[in-house]
C-alpha positions as CSV (number, residue, x, y, z in Angstrom):
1,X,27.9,-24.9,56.0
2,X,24.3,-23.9,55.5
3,X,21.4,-25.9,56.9
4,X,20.1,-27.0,53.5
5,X,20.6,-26.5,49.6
6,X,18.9,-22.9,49.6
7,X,20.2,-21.9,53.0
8,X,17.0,-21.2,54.6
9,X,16.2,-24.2,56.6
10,X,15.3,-23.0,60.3
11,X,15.7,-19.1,59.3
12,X,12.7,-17.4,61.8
13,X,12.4,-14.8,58.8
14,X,12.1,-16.7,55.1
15,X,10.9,-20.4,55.3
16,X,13.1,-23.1,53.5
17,X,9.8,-24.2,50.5
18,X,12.0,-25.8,48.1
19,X,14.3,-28.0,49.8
20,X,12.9,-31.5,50.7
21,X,13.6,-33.8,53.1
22,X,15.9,-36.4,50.6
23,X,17.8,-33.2,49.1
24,X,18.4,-32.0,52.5
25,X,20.0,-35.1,54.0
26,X,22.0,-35.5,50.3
27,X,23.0,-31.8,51.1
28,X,24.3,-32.5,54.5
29,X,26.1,-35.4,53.9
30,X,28.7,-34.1,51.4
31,X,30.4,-34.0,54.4
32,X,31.7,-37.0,55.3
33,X,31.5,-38.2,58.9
34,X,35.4,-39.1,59.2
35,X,35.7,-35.2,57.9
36,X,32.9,-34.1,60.5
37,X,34.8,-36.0,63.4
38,X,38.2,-34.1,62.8
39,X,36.0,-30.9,63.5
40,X,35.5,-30.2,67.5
41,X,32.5,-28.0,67.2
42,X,29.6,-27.4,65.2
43,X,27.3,-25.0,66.5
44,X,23.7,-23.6,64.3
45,X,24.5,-19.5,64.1
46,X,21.3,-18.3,63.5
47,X,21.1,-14.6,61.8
48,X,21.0,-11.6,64.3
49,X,18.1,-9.2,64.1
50,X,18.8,-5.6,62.1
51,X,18.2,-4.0,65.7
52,X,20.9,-6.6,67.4
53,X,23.1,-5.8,64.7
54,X,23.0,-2.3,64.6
55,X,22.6,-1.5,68.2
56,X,25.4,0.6,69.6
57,X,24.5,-1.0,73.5
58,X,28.1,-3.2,73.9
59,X,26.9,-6.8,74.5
60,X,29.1,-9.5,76.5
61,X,32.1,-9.6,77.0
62,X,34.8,-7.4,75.8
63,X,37.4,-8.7,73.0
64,X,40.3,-7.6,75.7
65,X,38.0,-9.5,78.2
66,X,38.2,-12.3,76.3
67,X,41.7,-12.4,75.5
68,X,42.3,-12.0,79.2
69,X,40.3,-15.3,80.2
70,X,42.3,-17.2,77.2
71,X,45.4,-16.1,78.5
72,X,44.7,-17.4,81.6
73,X,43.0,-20.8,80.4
74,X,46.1,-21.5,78.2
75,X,48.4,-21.2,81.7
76,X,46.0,-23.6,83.1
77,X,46.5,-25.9,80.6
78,X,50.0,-25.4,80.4
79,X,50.6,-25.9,83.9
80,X,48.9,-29.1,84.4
81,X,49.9,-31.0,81.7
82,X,52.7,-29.3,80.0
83,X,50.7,-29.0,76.6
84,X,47.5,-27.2,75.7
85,X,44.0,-29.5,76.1
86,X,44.3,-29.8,71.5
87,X,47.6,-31.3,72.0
88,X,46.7,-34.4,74.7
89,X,47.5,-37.6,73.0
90,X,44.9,-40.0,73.7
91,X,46.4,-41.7,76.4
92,X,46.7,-38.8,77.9
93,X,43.3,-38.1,78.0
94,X,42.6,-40.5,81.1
95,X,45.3,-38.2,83.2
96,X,43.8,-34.9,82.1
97,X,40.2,-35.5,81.1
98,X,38.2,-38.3,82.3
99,X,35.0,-36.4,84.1
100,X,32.5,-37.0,87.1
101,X,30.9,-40.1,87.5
102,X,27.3,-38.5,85.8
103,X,29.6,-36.9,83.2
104,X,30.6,-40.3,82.3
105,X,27.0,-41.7,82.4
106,X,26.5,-38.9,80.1
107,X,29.0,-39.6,77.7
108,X,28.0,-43.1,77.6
109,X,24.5,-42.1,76.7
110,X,25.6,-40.2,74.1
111,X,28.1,-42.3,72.5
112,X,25.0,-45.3,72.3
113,X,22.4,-42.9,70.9
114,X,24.3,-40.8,68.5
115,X,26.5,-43.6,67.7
116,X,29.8,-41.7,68.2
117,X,33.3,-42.5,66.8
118,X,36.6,-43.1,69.4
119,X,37.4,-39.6,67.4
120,X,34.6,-38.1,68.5
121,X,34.7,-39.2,72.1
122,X,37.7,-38.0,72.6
123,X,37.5,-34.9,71.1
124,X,34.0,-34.2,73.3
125,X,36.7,-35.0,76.2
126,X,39.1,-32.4,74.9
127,X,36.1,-29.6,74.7
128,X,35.0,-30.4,78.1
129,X,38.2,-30.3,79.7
130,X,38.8,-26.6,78.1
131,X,34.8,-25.6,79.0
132,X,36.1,-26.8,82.8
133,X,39.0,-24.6,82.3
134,X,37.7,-22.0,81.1
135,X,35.2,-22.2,84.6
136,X,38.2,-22.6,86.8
137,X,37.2,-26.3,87.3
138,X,39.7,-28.8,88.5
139,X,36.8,-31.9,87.9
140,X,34.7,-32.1,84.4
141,X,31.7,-31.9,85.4
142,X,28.1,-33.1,83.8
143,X,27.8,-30.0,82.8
144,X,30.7,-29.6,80.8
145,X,30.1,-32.7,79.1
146,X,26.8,-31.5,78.1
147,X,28.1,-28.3,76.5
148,X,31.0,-30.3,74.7
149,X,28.1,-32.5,73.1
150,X,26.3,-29.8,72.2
151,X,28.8,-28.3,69.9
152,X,28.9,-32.0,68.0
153,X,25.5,-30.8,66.3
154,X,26.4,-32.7,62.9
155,X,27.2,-35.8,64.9
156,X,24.3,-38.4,63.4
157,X,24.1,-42.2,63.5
158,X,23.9,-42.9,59.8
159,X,20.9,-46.2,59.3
């Protein structure tokens, strides 16, 4: 989804003149929130620079490095619960997913000032627990809460 109507809303190379601050909000709210909480990231992906994108320098990790560390994520999750970290009913969630005391604090925080939906929650929970995987952690930890709510970009308490 763009940021606004002409697409150019935060773009570091054309400014966004047209769009105002009314047709922007109508924009982004053709999405509805029940819509936006069945989605379990939403992330801003700025445009890369020509020289980024046309640089031959590899950056990152590899595609077959990255299939490796899914593999192994996917056995994680497979071998503690059965089921991959998608999958967890919510009453699972309490076995597999409940994080560290600040993670919690955290989450509380967040649920109160972005005015989060039970959906939401637990998909932020789900998120974590795979960032936690994906770091070999056995606990959620504050800062894989933080990274789950930072993919929930579109999350907004609607006044």
């Amino acid at each position: 989804m763009n940021p606004c109507p002409c697409g150019y809303l935060g773009d570091s190379k054309r400014a966004c003149g047209t769009c105002t601050a009314e047709q922007i909000q109508r924009y982004q709210g053709k999405i509805s929130g029940p819509i936006l909480d069945r989605i379990d990231l939403h992330i801003e992906v700025p445009a890369i620079p020509a020289e980024l994108l046309t640089s031959k320098k590899e950056k990152g990790m590899t595609s077959a490095t990255v299939r490796e560390l899914v593999i192994k994520t996917r056995e994680i999750q497979l071998q503690r619960s059965g089921k991959l970290n998608h999958a967890l009913a919510s009453h699972e969630l309490e076995n597999w997913c409940l994080p560290d005391h600040q993670g919690m604090n955290l989450l509380h925080k967040a649920i109160d000032q972005l005015g989060l939906s039970a959906r939401a929650y637990h998909r932020i929970l789900r998120v974590a627990r795979t960032i936690a995987d994906l770091a070999e952690s056995e606990t959620i930890m504050t800062t894989h809460i933080a990274e789950a709510i930072s993919y929930r970009k579109l999350d907004r308490r609607i006044n």
